[in-house]
ZAMARGU-4260 file (C-alpha; in steps of 0.2 Angstrom, whole numbers, plus 5000, padded with zeros to 4 digits):
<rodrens>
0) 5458/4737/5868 | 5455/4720/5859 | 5467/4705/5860 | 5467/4694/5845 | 5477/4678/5849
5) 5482/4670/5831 | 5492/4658/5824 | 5507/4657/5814 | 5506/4669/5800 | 5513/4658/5787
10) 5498/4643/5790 | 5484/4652/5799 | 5470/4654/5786 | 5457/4658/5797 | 5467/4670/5809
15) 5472/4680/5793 | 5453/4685/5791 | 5450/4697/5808 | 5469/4703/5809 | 5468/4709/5792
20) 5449/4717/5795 | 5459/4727/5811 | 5472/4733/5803 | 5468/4739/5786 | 5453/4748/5795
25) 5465/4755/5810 | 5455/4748/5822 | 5464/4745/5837 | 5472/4730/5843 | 5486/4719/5852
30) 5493/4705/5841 | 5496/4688/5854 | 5504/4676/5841 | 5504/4658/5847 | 5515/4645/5836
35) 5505/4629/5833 | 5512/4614/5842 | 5519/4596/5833 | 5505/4585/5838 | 5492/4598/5838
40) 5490/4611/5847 | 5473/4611/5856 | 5479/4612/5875 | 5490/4627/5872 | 5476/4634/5861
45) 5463/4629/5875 | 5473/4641/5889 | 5465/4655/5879 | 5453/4649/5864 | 5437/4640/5872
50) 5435/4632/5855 | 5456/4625/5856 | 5456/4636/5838 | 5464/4653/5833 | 5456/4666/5829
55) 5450/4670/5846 | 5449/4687/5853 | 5448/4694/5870 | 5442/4710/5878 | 5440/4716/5897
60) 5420/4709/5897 | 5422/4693/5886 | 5431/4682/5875 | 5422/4678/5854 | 5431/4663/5846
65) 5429/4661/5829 | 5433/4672/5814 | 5413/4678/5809 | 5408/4678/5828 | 5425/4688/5830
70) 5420/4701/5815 | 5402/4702/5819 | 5406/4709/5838 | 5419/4722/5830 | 5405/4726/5819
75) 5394/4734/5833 | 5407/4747/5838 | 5414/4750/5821 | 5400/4746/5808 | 5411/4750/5794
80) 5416/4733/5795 | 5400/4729/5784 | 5395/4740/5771 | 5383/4754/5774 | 5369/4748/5762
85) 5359/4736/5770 | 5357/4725/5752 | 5375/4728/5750 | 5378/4719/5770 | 5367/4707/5765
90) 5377/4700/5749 | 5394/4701/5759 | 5385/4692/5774 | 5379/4680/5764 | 5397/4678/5754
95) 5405/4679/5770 | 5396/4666/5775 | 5399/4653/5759 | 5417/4656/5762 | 5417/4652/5782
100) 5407/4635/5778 | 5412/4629/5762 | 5426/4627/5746 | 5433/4609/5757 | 5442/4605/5741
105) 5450/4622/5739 | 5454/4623/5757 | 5462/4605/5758 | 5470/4604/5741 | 5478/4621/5742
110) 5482/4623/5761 | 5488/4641/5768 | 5507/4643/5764 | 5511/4660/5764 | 5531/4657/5758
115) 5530/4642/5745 | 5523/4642/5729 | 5520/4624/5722 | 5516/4616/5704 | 5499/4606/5708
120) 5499/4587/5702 | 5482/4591/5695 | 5467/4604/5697 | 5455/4591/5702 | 5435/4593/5697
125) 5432/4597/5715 | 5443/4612/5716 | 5439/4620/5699 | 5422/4620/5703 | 5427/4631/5720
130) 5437/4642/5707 | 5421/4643/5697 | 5409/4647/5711 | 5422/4660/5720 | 5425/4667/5700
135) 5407/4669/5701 | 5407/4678/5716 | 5417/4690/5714 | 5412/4693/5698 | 5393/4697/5705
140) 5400/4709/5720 | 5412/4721/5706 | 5397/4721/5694 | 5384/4723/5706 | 5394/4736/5718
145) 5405/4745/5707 | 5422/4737/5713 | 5435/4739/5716 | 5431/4728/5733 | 5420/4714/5733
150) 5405/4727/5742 | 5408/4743/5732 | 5424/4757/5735 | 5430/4753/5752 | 5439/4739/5758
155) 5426/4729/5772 | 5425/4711/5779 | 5420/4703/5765 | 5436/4706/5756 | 5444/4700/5774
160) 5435/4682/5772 | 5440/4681/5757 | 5460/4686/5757 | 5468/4668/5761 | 5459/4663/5743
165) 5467/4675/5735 | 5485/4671/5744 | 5482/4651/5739 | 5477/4658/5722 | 5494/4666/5718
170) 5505/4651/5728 | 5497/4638/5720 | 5493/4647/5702 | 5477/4643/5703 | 5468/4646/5686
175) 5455/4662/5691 | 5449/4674/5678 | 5457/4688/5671 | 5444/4701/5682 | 5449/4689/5697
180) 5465/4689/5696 | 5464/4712/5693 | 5456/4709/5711 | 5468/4697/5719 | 5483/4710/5713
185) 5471/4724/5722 | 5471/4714/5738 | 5491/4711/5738 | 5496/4729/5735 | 5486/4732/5753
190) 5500/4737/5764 | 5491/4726/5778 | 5492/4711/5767 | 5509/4716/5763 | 5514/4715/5781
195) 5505/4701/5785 | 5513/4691/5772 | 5531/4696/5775 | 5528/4693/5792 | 5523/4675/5789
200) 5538/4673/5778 | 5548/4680/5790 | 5545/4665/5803 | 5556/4654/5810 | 5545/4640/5814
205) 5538/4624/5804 | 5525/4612/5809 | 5527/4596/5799 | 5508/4593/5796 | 5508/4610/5786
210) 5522/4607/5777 | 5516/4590/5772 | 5499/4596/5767 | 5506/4606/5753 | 5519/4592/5749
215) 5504/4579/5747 | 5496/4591/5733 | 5512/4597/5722 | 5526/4599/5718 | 5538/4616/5728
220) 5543/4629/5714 | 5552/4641/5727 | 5552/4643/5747 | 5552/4660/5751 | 5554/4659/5767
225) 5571/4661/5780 | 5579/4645/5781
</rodrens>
């Protein structure tokens, strides 16, 4: 059985994407949470994660580190993963893609915090362009597949890569479209994203470089989290 080892719930962006991918598709796996560290956390990442980073899974012939490596893999023993079309695999691929490389300014303006929702000083020019183009996006896959996920009527890694967005897009109330926010509201009523989510804000722990990257960009509405 895969072992994916991820971070804490509440922060980790990237480790988000291939947990959620398992578990709303019921493929099988064992959770290995690891906590980030104060100082960083590469050593303790490193005992399992060649790359020092979460996501990393592991299975009896190999280990795959790094969220499209990781879903690409799973995708050869459970090819709904991708859609069936090959068009329709090549747009979420290629969205996929954009997502795993690009939007810095979305990324480091609006870090991952599951539990707070914050009042941003400013939507900055750099980050309502990344609204724009992931409007744009989104927009394309619904019209051109027929909704209500991003490739068409099932839910498939496309929609994974892009489920943090729409978690900073309701924390940070981030000023998407009405057909974008109809899909944001889709992905939060998925009882795997459900879980995920109170599992982050269940969590005990905080690492002060997280919570200073949300404090550097605006201003804390509500913590949701247990104190």
């Amino acid at each position: 059985m895969y072992q994916l080892f991820i971070g804490n719930k509440n922060y980790s962006s990237w480790s988000l994407r291939p947990w959620l991918l398992m578990h709303q598709l019921e493929i099988p796996f064992n959770e290995k949470l690891v906590t980030f560290e104060e100082g960083g956390s590469w050593e303790k990442f490193h005992s399992f994660s060649p790359s020092g980073q979460v996501p990393c899974l592991k299975t009896e012939e190999t280990t795959i580190w790094d969220s499209l490596a990781i879903t690409e893999y799973i995708a050869e023993d459970f090819p709904q993963v991708w859609a069936s079309d090959r068009i329709t695999r090549a747009w979420s691929r290629s969205a996929s893609a954009e997502m795993h490389s690009g939007f810095s300014a979305l990324r480091n303006i609006c870090p991952m915090n599951c539990g707070l929702k914050v009042e941003l000083y400013e939507v900055s020019a750099p980050l309502q362009k990344d609204i724009h183009r992931i409007n744009e996006l989104w927009t394309e896959g619904l019209q051109k597949f027929g909704g209500p996920f991003l490739a068409g009527k099932e839910f498939t890694a496309v929609d994974a890569f892009f489920a943090p967005v729409t978690i900073r897009a309701e924390n940070y109330n981030l000023p998407f479209s009405e057909d974008a926010k109809q899909y944001i509201k889709l992905i939060h009523s998925l009882p795997s994203m459900q879980k995920w989510i109170a599992d982050a804000i269940k969590e005990p722990w905080r690492e002060s470089a997280h919570e200073e990257e949300v404090r550097s960009s605006g201003t804390i509405i509500t913590d949701l989290r247990q104190q």
